[in-house]
N, C-alpha and C positions, 0 to 999 in steps of 0.2 A: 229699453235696455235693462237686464236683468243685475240683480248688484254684483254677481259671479263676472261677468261678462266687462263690467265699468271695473273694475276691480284689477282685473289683467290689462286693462287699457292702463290704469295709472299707476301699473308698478313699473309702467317707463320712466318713472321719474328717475329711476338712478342715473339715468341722461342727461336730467336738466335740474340737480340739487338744487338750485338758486330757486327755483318756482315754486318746491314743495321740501320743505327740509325736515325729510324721514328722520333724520338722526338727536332732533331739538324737540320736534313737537312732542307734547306730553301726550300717553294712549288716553283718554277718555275711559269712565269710569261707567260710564253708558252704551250702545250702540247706538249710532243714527241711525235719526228716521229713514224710513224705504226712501221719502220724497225726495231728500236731501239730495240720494245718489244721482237721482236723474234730473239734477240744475242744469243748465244751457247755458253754454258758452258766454249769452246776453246775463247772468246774472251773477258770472265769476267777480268781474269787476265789482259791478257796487258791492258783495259781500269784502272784497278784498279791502277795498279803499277806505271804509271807514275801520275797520281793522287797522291799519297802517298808518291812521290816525290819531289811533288811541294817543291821551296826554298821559305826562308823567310817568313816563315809564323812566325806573332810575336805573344810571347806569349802563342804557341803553343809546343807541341812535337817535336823532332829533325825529321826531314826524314829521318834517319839510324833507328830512331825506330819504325816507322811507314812501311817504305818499307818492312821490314822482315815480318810485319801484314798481307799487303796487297799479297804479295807472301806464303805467308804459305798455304799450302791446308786445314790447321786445322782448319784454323780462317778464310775460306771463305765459305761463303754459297753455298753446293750444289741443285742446283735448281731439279738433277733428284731422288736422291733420297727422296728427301720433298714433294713431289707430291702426292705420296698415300697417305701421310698426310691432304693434303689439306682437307677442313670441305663444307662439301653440304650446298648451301644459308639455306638450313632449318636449321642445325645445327648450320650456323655462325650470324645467325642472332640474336637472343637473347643473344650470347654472346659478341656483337657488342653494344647492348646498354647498357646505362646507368640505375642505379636504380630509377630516375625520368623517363625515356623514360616509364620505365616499368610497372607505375601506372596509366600510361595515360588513360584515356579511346578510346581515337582517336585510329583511324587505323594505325599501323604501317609498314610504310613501309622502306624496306633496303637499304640504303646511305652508300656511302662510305665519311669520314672525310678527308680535304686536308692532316692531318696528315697521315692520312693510304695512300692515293692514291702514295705521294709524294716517296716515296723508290717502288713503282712499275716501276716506269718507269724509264729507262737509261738515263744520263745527256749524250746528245750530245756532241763530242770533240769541246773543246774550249769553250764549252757554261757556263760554272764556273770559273772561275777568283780558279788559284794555294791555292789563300789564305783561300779563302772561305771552300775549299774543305780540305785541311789542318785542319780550324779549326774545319770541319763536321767528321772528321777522327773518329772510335773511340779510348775508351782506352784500351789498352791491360792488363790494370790490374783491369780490371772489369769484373767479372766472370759472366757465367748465374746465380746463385745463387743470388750474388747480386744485380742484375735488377731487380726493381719493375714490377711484371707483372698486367692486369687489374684481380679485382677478378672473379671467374667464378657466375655465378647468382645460386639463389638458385634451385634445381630441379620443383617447383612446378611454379617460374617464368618460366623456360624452359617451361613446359609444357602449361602453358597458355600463352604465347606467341605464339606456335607454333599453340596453337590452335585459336588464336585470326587471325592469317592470313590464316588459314585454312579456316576460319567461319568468317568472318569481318563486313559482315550483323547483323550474330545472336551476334557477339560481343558486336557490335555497341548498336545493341535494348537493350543486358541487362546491358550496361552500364549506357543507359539511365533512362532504370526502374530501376533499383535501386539507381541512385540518386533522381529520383521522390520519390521512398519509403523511402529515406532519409528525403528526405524535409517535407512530409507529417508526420513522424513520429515524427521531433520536432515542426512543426505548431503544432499538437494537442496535443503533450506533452507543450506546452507553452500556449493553448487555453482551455487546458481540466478544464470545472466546475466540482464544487462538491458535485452537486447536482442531481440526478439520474432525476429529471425531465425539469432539464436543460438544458441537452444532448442533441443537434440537431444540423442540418446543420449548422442554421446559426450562430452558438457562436463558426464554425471552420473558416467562409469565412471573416477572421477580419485580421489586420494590426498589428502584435503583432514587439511594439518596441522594443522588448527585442532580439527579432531577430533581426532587422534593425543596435543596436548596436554590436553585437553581430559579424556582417556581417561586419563591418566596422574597429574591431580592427584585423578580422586576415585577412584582407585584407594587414595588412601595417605591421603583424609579420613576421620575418623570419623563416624558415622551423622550427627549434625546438622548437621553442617557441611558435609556430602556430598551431603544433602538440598537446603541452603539455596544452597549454590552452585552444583547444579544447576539449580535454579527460577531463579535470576538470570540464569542462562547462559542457557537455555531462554528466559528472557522477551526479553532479546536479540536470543537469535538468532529471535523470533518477529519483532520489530519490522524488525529488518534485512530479514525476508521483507517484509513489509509496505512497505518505501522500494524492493525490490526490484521490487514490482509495479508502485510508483506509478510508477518509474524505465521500466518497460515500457511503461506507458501514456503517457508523456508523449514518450517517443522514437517511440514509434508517433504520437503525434496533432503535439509540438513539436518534433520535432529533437532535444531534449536529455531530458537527464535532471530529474529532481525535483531541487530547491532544498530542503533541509530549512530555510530560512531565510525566503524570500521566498516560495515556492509555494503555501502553505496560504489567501494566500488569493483563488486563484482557483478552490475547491472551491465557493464561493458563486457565483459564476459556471457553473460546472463544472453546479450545481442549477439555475440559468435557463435553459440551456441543455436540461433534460433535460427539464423542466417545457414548455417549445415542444416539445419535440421528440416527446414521449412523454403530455405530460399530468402534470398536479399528483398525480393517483394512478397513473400511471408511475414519476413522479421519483420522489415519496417511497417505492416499492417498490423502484425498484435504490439506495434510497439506505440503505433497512433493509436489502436484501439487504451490502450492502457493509459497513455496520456487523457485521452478524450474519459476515462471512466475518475481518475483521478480528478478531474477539472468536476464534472459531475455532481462526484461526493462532496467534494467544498461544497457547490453552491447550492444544494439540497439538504446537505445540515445546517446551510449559513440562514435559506429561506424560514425553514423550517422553524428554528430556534426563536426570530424573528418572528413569524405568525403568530406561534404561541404565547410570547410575549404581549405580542398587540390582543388578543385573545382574552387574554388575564386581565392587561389592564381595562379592557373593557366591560367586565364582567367584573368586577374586583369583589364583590362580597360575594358571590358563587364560587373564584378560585381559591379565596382565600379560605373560608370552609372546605374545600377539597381538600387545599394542597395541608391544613390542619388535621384533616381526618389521617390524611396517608403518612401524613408526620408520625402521627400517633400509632399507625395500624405497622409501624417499619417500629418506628420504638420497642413497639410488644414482640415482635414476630425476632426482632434480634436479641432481646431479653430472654425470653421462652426456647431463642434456636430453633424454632419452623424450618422447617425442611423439604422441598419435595422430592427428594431421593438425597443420597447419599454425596456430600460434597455441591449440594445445588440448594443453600439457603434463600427461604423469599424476599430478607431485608437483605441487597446487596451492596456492597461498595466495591464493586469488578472494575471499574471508569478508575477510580482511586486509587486504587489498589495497584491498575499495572502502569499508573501514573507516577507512582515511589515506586512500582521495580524498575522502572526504563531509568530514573534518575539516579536509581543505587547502581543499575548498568553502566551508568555513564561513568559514575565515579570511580568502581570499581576498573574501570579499562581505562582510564585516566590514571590512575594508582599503579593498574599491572605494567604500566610499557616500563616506571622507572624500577620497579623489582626484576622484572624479566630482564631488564638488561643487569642488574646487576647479577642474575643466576646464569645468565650466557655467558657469563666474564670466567666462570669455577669451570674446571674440566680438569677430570681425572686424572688425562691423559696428554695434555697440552704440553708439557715437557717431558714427553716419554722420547728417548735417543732413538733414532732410526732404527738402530740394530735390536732393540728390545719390542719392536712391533712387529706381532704376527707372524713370528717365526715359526710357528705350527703349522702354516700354510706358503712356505718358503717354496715355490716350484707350480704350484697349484695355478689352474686357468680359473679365473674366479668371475661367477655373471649371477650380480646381482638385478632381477627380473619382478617387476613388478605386474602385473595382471589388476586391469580397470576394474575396479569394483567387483571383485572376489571378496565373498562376504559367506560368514557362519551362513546365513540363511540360506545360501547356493545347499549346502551341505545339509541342511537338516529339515528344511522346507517343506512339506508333503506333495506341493506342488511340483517344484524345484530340483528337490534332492533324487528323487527315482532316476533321475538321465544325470545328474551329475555323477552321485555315485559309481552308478555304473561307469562312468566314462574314468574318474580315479581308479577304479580297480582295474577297469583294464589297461590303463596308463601305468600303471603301476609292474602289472606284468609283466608289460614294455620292457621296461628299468629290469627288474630282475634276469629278465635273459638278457639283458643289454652288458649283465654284469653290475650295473648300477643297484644301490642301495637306496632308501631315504628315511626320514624321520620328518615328522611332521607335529605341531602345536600350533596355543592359541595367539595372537598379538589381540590388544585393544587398541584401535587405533583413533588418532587424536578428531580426526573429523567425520563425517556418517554423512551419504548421498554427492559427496561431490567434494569441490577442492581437494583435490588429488593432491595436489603439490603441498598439501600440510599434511597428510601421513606421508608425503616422499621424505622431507625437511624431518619429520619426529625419526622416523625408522634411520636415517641415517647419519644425525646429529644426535643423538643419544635428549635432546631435550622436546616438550610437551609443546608443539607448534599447534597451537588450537585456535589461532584466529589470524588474521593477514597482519597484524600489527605485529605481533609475536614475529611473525613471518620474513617483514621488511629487518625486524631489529637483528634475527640470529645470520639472514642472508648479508648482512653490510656488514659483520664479524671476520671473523677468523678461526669460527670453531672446528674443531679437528673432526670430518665427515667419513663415515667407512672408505667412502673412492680417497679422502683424503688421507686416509691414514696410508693404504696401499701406495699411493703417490711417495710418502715424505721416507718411505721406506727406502724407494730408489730402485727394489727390484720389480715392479710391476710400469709396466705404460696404462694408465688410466682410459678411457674411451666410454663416449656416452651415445648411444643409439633409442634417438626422441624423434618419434613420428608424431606425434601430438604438438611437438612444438612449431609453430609457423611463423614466428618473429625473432628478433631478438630476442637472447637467453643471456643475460651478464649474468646469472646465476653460476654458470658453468664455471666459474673461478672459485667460487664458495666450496663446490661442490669436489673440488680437486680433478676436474676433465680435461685430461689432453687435448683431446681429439674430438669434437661433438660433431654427429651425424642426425640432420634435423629434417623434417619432411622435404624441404630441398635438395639434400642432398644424398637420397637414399634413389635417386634413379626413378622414381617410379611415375609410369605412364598410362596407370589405369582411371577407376571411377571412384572417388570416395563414399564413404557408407555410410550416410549419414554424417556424424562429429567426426570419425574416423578416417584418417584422411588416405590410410592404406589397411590391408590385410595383414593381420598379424605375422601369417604364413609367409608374406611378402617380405616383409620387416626383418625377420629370423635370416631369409635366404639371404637378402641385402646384405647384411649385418657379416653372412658367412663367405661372399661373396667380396666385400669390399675390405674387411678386417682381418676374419678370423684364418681366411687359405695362405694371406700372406705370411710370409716368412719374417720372425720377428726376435729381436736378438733378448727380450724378456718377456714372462707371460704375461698376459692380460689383466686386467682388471675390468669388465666390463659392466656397465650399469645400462637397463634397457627397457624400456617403459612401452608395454601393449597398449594397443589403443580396442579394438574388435569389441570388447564386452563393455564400450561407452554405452550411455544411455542415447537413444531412443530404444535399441536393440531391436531394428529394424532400416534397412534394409541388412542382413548377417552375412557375411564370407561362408566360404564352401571349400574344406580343402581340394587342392588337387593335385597330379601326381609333381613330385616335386622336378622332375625334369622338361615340368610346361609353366612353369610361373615366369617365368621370364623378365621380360619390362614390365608385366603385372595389366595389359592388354586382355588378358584372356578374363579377368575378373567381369570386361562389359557387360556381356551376355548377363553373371550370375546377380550383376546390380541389378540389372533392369529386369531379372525376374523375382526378385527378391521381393517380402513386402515394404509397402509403404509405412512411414512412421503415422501416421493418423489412421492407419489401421487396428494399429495397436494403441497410441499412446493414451486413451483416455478409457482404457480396460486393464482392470487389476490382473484380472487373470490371465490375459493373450501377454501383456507384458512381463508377468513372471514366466510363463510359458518360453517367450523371445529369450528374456535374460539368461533361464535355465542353460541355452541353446548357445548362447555368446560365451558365457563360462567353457562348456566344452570343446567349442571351436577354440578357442586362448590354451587353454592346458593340455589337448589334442596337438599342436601346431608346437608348442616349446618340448613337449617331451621325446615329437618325432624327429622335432630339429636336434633333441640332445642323444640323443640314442644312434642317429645318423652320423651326427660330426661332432658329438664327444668322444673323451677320452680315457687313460686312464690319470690324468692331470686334470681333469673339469671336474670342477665342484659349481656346484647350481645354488643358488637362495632364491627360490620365487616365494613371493604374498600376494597378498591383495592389499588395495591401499586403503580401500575402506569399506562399507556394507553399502548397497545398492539404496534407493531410496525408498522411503516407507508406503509406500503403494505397492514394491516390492517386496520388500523385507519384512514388513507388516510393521503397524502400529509399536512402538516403544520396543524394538527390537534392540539388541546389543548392538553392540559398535566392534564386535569380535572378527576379524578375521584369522582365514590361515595360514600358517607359514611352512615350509617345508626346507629340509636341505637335502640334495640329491648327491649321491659320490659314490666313484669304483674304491676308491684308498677305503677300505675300513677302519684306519686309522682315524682321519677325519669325522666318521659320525662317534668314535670311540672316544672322541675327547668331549663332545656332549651329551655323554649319558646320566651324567645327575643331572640333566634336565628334564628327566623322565618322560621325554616327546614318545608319541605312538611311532611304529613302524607303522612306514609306506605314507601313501601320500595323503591319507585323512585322519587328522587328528579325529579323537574320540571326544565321549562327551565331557568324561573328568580329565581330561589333559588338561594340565595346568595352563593356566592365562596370566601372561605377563601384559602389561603397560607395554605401549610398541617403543617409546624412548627407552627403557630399561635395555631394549636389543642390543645397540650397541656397545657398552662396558660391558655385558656378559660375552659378548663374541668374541671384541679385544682382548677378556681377559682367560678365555675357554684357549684361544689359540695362540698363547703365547706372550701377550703384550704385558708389561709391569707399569701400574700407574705409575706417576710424577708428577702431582697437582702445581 
């Protein structure tokens, strides 16, 4: 029997401690002889017995109780039959190492510990001093039971071990790629802008200190605590990813970035929107998809972070000279201002950096609700007497009209602007044979790609509604609103006509509305279009049909909100003749030939194209409604409530919409001519730009009304 071979025979002894005690015996400072290995069974015992005999051993077991040990056949290890026990190097191998050997990425290979070696081989006679061996004896009141044995590894270490020395190569390679995927996964979680046109190579190929510290404190923690503060950091910086996205999204669709405060919850929205858009088993598919991607990023920066860690500490004088050079090489490059273009430095603190803006975010909107309510509280015109408001328009049918996201860039667009154009001027036409006049200018309005309802709140609360907080604080007031002012005057019946709206609207009291006509109750038995739950063209007849034919002992005031030029701006209405809209029936046909939103939505250009085309349908459909059943008592205000979103409108576009007023009284555009508005219905390009809250006290005060703060 060869010594390799005797060798793996008696590392069964972690079996039977009592017979060979690995853990006491001293290693020898020698190797035994070859002969030693291949003793027989016949000459265990005498080597044993006078062993176990030794005298004077101090401090030790008497040798009357040790000799009956070492002579007993019960309490000696038989070497033949242990043998078919013995474990194939495949099998003994993972159970040989330790749970740090086992996370290694290196190649493993099989060692035997002087601890294991040292009970393989026989002490030559005389080569141990009596006492020594005495006190290596062991105890005979120490059962297998209670010997500690090592634990066995978990099955799926067994199996990648085994297959790590199977495959060492391809081990090797994917231990490597996936700490490269590690590394790359928190660079660009640490690098990532949030800005969709931001996004390029070089704002990843940068020195992010947040790493470099980061490298440095679990370089010098011990395993648990190198673990635990890497899973925290990793969970972090997973979430950080996550505000980073939303912050992409929302600069692509609003202008701005995500509110970690106030935003959450227009993700309910966000799902009505997708549910029109897509279908209730659309939404709820990109609404798992986006859960399931969320969950993802946690557990990919949590690994991640993690790996690297274990990484470092295993390597510690290689990372620690790394993570010293890049310290250094980020020191000079931020001292010097290295740059690789303009605004894209190579030492960054981007992680940091929009760590203190989201936190100045928070405080800042923490700060504004208790200012905001104290600026809602001031109004001009809160104690103006009934008989002092708006007597300039004392008799007048008045329809304040909003148009979905009518935006400068409908108008000046090169895409865009050719079919809009055209379709103002010849709207405009319209009007002048109609007898109708208008005037047109700039608003800037309070929000950009959506939330409609915070440019409706600024245009006609006279205050800066630019976020939902703002929004909840001026709607639970009592501020004086254009419908409201008409209201308190006593000569106008108020009426609100909202096809966008599909639930409850307790706004309608805020807003001074008699009478509210909501997609319920507008009649209509067609196909919605997309968000749109009717044709604009529809909405107007409705509107003419249920309201405006009837006989009415005061004029109107009417507030009336299009829906047609929503985003996807796919499938689009098609006018038609106005004595076949009917219950709104005849639209079937034109849905279902219409395009689909996934035809367009994920093309810049087919969407401006769509957009350009929902603007002309909306400003087509109100001007032939006002030219048809106006009069010489109707005076019109349509806008837009805010600029289309930035895939449309393009990158860091204004927030400029236009406004116009339409009237046969020349008296009426005559009392706003110091406001220098262009004739007809497209303001130019130096017409003056007002703030959209400023509308209101200028119109109050243009047609008659006298403040009263």
């Amino acid at each position: 029997m060869s010594f390799n071979t005797s060798s793996r025979q008696l590392s069964k002894t972690d079996e039977a401690p009592e017979d060979v005690p690995s853990q006491e015996v001293t290693p020898l400072e020698a190797p035994a002889p070859r002969d030693t290995v291949q003793t027989s069974e016949a000459e265990t015992p005498e080597v044993s017995a006078p062993e176990a005999k030794a005298p004077e051993a101090p401090e030790t077991e008497s040798p009357e109780t040790q000799a009956p040990e070492a002579e007993s056949p019960e309490a000696t290890t038989d070497p033949e039959p242990k043998a078919p026990e013995a474990k194939n190097p495949e099998t003994e191998t993972p159970e040989a190492e330790t749970s740090e050997t086992e996370t290694s990425e290196t190649e493993i290979t099989e060692t035997e510990s002087p601890e294991t070696e040292a009970p393989d081989a026989d002490v030559p006679e005389g080569g141990v001093d009596a006492p020594e061996q005495a006190a290596a004896a062991p105890d005979p009141a120490v059962s297998d039971a209670d010997t500690p044995t090592a634990p066995r590894p978990r099955r799926w270490r067994r199996v990648w071990g085994g297959w790590r020395e199977k495959y060492p190569v391809a081990a090797r390679v994917l231990a490597w790629t996936t700490t490269a995927v590690a590394l790359a996964v928190v660079v660009v979680a640490l690098l990532m802008p949030t800005q969709a046109d931001k996004v390029r190579l070089a704002a990843f190929v940068r020195l992010p200190v947040e790493a470099i510290f980061g490298a440095a404190l679990l370089i010098v923690l011990p395993r648990k605590p190198r673990i635990a503060v890497a899973a925290f950091a990793g969970l972090g910086l997973g979430a950080l990813t996550v505000v980073n996205f939303l912050d992409i999204g929302f600069n692509e669709y609003l202008g701005r970035g995500f509110n970690v405060v106030l935003d959450w919850s227009l993700f309910s929205d966000a799902l009505g929107y997708l549910q029109d858009t897509f279908g209730k088993g659309g939404a709820l598919g990109i609404a798992a998809l986006a859960v399931t991607l969320v969950i993802a990023v946690l557990a990919l920066t949590t690994m991640s972070v993690i790996r690297l860690g274990n990484l470092a500490a295993r390597n510690t004088e290689t990372a620690t000279r790394t993570t010293l050079v890049l310290a250094i090489a980020w020191v000079t490059c931020a001292a010097l201002g290295v740059q690789y273009a303009a605004g894209i430095p190579i030492a960054s603190e981007h992680t940091m950096q929009a760590l203190q803006f989201k936190a100045e975010q928070v405080r800042r909107t923490l700060r504004d609700e208790a200012e905001f309510a104290k600026i809602a509280k001031k109004d001009d015109f809160a104690n103006t007497p009934p008989d002092q408001l708006l007597t300039g328009l004392r008799g007048k049918d008045m329809m304040i009209t909003f148009i979905e996201s009518y935006g400068r860039s409908a108008i000046e667009d090169p895409v865009m602007a050719p079919g809009v154009d055209a379709t103002l001027t010849a709207e405009n036409k319209k009007l002048t044979d109609a007898g109708f006049a208008a005037k047109s200018g700039w608003l800037t309005s309070a929000t950009y790609g959506g939330s409609s309802w915070l440019g409706h709140s600024t245009f006609m609360s006279g205050l800066w509604i630019s976020n939902q907080q703002r929004y909840r604080t001026v709607t639970a007031g009592e501020r004086l609103t254009l419908p409201g002012a008409f209201k308190k005057t006593g000569a106008w019946d108020t009426v609100g006509v909202m096809p966008g709206v599909q639930k409850a609207w307790p706004e309608q009291n805020f807003y001074g509305i008699d009478k509210l006509y909501d997609s319920h109750k507008l009649g209509y038995k067609g196909p919605k279009f997309s968000w749109s739950t009717m044709p604009d063209q529809y909405a107007l007849t409705a509107f003419e049909r249920l309201v405006h034919s009837k006989k009415h002992d005061k004029p109107l005031m009417s507030t009336i909100i299009l829906t047609s030029s929503h985003q996807p701006w796919a499938p689009i209405p098609e006018l038609v003749p106005q004595d076949q809209v009917g219950d709104g029936s005849i639209y079937d046909a034109i849905e279902k030939a219409g395009k689909k939103p996934a035809d367009i939505i994920t093309d810049s250009t087919k969407s401006k194209q769509e957009y350009g085309k929902s603007i002309q349908y909306s400003v087509s459909s109100l001007i032939n409604y006002l030219v048809k059943y106006g009069n010489k008592n109707t005076v019109l205000i349509f806008l837009g409530d805010h600029q289309p979103i930035a895939r449309v409108s393009g990158n860091h576009a204004s927030r400029d919409v236009p406004v116009s007023i339409v009237a046969k009284d020349p008296k009426v555009l005559d009392k706003i001519a110091a406001w220098n508005w262009a004739d007809g219905l497209q303001p130019k390009q130096d017409t003056p730009v007002w703030k959209m809250n400023s509308f209101r006290d200028r119109f109050l005060t243009a047609y008659g009304s006298t403040p009263a703060p």
